[in-house]
N, CA, C and O atoms as a GROMACS GRO file, in nm:
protein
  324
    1UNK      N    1   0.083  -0.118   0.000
    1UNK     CA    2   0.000   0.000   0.000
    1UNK      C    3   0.088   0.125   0.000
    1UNK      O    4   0.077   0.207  -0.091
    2UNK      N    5   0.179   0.141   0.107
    2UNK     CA    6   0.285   0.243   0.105
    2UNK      C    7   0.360   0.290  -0.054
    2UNK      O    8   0.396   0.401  -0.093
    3UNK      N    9   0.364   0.186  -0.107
    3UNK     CA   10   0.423   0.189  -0.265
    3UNK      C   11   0.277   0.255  -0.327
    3UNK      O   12   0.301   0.363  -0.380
    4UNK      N   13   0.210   0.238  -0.330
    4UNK     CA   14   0.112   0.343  -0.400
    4UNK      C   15   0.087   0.426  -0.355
    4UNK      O   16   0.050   0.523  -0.422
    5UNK      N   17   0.096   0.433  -0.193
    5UNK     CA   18   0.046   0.586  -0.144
    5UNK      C   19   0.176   0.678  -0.167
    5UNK      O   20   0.138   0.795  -0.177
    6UNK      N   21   0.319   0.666  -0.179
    6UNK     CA   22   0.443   0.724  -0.206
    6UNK      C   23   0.477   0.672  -0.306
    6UNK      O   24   0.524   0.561  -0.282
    7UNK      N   25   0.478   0.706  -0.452
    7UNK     CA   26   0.487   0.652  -0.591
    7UNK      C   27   0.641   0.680  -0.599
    7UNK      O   28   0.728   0.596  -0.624
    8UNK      N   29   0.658   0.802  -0.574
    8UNK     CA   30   0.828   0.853  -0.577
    8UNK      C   31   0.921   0.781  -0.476
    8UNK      O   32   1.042   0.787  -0.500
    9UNK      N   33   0.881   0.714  -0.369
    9UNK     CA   34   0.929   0.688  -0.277
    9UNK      C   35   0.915   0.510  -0.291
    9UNK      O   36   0.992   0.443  -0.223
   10UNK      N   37   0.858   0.470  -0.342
   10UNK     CA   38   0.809   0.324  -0.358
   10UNK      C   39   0.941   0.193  -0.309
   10UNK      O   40   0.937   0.094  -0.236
   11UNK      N   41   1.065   0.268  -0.407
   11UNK     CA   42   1.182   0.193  -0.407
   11UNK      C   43   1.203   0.134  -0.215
   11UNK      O   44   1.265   0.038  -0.169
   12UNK      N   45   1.129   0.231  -0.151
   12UNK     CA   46   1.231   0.211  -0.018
   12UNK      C   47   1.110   0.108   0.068
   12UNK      O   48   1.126   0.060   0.181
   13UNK      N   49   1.012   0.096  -0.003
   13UNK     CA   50   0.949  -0.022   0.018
   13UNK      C   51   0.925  -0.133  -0.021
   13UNK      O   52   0.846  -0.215   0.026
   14UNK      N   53   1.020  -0.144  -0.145
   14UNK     CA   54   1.005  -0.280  -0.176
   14UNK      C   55   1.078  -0.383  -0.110
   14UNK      O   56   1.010  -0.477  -0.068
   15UNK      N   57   1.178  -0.386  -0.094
   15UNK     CA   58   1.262  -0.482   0.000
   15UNK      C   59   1.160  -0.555   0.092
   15UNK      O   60   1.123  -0.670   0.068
   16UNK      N   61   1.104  -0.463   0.229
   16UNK     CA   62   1.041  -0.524   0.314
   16UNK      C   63   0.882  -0.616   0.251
   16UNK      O   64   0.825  -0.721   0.280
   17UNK      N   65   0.862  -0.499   0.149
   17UNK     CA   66   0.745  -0.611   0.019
   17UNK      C   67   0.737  -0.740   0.005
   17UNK      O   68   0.650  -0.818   0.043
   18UNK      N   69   0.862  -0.761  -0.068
   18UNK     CA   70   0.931  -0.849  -0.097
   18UNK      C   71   0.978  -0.946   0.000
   18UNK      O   72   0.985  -1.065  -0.034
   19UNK      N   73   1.005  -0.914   0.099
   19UNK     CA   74   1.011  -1.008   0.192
   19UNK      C   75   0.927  -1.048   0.282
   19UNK      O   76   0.948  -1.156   0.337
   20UNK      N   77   0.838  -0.988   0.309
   20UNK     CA   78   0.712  -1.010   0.378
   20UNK      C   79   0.669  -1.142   0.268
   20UNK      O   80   0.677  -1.260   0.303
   21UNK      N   81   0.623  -1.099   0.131
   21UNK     CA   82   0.579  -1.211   0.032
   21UNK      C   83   0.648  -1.277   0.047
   21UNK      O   84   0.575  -1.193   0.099
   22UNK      N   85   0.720  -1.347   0.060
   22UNK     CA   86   0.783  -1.426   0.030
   22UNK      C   87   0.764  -1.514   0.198
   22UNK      O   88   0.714  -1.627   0.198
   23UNK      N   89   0.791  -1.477   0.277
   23UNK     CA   90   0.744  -1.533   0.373
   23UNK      C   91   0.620  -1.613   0.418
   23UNK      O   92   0.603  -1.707   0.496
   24UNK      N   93   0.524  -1.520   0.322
   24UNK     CA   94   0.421  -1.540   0.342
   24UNK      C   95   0.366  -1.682   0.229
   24UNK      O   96   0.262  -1.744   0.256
   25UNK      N   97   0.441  -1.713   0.121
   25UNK     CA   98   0.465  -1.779   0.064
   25UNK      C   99   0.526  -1.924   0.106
   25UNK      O  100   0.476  -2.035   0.093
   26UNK      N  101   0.622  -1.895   0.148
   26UNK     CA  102   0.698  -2.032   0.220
   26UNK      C  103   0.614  -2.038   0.354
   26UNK      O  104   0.687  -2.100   0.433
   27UNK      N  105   0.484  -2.001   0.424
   27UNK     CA  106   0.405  -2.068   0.505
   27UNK      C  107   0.317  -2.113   0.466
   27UNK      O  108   0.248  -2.180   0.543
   28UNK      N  109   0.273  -2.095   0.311
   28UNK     CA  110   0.139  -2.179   0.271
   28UNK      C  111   0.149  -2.237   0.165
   28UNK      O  112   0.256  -2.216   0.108
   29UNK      N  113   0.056  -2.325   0.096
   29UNK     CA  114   0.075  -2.479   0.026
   29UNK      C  115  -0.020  -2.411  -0.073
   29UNK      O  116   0.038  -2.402  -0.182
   30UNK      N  117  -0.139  -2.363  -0.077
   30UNK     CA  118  -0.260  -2.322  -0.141
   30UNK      C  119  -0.251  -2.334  -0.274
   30UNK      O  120  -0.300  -2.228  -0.311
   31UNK      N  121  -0.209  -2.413  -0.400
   31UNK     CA  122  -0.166  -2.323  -0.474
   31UNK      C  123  -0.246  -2.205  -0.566
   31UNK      O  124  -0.184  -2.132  -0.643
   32UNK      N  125  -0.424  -2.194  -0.542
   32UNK     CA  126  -0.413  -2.094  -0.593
   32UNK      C  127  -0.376  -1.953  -0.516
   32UNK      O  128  -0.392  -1.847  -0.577
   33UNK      N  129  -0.327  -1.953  -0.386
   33UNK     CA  130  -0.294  -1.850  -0.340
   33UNK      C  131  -0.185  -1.803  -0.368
   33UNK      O  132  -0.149  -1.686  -0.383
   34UNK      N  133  -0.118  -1.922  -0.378
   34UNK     CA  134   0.024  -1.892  -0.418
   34UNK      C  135   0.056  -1.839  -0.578
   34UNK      O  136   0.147  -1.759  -0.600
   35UNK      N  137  -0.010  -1.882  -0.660
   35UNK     CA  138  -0.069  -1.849  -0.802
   35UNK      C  139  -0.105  -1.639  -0.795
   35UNK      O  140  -0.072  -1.551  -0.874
   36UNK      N  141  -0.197  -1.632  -0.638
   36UNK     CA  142  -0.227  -1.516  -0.658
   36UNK      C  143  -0.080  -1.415  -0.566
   36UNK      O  144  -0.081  -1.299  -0.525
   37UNK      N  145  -0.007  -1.483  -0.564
   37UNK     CA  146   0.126  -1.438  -0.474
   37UNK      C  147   0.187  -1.352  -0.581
   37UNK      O  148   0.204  -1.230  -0.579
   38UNK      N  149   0.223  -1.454  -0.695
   38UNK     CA  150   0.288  -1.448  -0.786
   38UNK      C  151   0.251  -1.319  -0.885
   38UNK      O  152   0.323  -1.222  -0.910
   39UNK      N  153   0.084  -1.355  -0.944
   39UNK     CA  154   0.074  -1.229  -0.926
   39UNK      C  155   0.061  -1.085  -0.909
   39UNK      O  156   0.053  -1.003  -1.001
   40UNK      N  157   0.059  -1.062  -0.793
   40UNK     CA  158   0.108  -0.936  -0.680
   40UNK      C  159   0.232  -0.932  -0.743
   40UNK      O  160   0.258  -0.865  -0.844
   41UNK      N  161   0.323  -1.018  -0.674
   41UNK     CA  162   0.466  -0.959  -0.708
   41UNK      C  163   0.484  -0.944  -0.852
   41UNK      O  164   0.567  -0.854  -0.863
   42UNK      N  165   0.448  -0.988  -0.974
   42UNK     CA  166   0.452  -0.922  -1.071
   42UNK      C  167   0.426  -0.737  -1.083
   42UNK      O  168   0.498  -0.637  -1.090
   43UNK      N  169   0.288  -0.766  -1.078
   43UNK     CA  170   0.213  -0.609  -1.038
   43UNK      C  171   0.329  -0.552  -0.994
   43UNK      O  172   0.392  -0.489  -1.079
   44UNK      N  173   0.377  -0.557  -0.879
   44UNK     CA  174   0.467  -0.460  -0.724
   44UNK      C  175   0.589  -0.461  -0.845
   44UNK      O  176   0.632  -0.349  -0.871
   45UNK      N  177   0.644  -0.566  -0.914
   45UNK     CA  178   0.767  -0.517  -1.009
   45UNK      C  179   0.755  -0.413  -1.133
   45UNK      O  180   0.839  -0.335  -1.177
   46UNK      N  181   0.620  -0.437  -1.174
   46UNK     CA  182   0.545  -0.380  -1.292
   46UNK      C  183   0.546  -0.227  -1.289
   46UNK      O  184   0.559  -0.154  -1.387
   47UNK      N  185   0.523  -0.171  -1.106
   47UNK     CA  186   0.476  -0.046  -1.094
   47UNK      C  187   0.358  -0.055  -1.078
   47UNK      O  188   0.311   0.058  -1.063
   48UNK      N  189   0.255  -0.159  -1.072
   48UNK     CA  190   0.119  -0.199  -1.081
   48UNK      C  191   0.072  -0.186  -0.953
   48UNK      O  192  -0.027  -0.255  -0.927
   49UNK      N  193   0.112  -0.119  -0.870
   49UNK     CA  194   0.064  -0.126  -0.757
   49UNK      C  195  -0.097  -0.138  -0.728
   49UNK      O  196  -0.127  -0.245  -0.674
   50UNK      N  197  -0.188  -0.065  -0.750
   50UNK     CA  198  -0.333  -0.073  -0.757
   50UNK      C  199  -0.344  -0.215  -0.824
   50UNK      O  200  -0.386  -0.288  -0.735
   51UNK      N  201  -0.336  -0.244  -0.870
   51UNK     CA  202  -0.366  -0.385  -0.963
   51UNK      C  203  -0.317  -0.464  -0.858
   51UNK      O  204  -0.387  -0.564  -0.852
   52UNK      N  205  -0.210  -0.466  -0.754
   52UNK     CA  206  -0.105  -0.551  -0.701
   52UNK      C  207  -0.203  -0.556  -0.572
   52UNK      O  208  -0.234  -0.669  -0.534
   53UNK      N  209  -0.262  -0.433  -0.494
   53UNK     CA  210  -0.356  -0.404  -0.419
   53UNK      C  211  -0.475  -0.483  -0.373
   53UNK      O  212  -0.497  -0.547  -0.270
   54UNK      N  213  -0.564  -0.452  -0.512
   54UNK     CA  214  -0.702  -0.527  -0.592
   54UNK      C  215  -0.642  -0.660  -0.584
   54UNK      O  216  -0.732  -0.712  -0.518
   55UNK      N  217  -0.558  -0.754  -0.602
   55UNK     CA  218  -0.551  -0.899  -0.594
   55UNK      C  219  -0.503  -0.900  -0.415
   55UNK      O  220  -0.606  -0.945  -0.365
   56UNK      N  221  -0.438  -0.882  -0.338
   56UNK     CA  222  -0.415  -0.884  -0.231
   56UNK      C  223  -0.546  -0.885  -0.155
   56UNK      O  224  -0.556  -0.950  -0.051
   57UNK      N  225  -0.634  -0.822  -0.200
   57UNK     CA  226  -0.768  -0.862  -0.150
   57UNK      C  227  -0.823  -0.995  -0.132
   57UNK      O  228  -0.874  -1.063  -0.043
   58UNK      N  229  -0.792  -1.003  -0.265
   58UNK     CA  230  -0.898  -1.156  -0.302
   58UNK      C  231  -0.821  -1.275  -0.190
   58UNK      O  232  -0.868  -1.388  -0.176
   59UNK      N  233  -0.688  -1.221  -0.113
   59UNK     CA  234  -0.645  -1.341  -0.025
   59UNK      C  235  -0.682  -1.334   0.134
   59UNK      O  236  -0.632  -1.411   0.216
   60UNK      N  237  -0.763  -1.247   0.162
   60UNK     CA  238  -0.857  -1.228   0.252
   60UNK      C  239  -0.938  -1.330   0.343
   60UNK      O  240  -0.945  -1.348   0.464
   61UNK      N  241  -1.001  -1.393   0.222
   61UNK     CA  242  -1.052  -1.488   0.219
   61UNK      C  243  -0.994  -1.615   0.280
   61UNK      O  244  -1.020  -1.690   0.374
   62UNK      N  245  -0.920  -1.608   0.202
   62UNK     CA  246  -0.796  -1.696   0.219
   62UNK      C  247  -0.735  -1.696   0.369
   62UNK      O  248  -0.707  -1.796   0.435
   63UNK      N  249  -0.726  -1.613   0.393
   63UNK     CA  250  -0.659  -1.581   0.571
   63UNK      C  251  -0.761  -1.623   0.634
   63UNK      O  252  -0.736  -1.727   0.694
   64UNK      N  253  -0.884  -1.581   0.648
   64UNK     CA  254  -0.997  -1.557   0.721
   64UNK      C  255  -1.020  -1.757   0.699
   64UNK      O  256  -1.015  -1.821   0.804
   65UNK      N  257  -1.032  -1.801   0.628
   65UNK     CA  258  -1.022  -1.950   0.608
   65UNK      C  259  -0.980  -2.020   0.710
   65UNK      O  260  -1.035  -2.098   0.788
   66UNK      N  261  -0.838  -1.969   0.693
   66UNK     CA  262  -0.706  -2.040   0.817
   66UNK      C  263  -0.763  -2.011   0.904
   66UNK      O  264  -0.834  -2.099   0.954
   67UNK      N  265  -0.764  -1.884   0.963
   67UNK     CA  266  -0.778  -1.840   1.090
   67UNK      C  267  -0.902  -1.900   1.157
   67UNK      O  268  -0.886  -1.938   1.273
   68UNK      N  269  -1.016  -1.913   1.105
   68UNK     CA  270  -1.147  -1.966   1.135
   68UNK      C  271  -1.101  -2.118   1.208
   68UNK      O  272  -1.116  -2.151   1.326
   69UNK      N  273  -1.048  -2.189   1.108
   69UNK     CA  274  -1.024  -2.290   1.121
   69UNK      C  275  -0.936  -2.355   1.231
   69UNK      O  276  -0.949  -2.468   1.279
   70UNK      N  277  -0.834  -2.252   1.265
   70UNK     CA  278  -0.736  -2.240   1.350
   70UNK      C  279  -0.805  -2.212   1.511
   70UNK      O  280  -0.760  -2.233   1.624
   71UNK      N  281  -0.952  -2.147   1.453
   71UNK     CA  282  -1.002  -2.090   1.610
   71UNK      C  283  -1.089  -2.226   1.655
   71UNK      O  284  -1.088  -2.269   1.770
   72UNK      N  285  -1.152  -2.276   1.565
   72UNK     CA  286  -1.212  -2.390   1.616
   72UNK      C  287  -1.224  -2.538   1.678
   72UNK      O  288  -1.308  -2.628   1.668
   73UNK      N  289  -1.109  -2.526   1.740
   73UNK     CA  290  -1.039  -2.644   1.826
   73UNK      C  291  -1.002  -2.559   1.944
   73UNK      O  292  -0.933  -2.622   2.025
   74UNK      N  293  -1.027  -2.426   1.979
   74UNK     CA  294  -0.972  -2.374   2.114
   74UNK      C  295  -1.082  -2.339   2.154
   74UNK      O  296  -1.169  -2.297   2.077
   75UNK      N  297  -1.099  -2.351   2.290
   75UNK     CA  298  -1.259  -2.326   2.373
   75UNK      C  299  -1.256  -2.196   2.350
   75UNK      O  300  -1.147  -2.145   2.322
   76UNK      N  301  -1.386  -2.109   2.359
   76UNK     CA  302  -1.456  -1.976   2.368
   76UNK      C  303  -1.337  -1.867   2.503
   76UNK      O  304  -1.282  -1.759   2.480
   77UNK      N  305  -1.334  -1.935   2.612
   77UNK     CA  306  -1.190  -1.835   2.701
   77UNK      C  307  -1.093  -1.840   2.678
   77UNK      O  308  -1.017  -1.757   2.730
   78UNK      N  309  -1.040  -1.946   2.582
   78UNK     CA  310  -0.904  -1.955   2.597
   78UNK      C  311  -0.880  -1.881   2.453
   78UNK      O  312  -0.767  -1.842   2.424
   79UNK      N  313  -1.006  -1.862   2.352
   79UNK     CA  314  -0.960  -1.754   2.267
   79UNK      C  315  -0.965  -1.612   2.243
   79UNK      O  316  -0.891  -1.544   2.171
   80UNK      N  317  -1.096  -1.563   2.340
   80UNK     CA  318  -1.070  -1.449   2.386
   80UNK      C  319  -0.901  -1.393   2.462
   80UNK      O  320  -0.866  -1.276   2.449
   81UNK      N  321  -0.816  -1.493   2.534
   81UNK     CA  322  -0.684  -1.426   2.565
   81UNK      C  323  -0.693  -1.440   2.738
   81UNK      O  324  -0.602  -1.396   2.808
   0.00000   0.00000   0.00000
């Protein structure tokens, strides 16, 4: 997001971009997520940022999936914290 909200400035966010994806990559199997990884990081090399944005969405879903799934084997107090 920072890469589109600072267009001139973009360069000094890609690194951490880039490595965040990629991380985020080597924790999941999905492959169409990983399909939609790919891509993003096209877009983010492209200059496509909005385009790179608009698909980062669609993995939302995708999180919200895990996480659901992740919550439903822990009792109601012990996931509140």
């Amino acid at each position: 997001m920072m890469m589109y909200l600072d267009i001139e400035e973009a360069y000094v966010y890609y690194t951490p971009c880039a490595l965040r994806m990629t991380e985020f990559m080597d924790a999941i199997r999905d492959r169409k997520a990983l399909t939609t990884c790919v891509e993003i990081s096209r877009d983010v090399m492209a200059g496509a940022y909005y385009k790179a944005l608009v698909k980062c969405r669609t993995l939302f879903d995708f999180e919200q999936e895990r996480l659901a799934y992740g919550s439903e084997g822990v009792s109601k107090s012990a996931a509140r914290g």
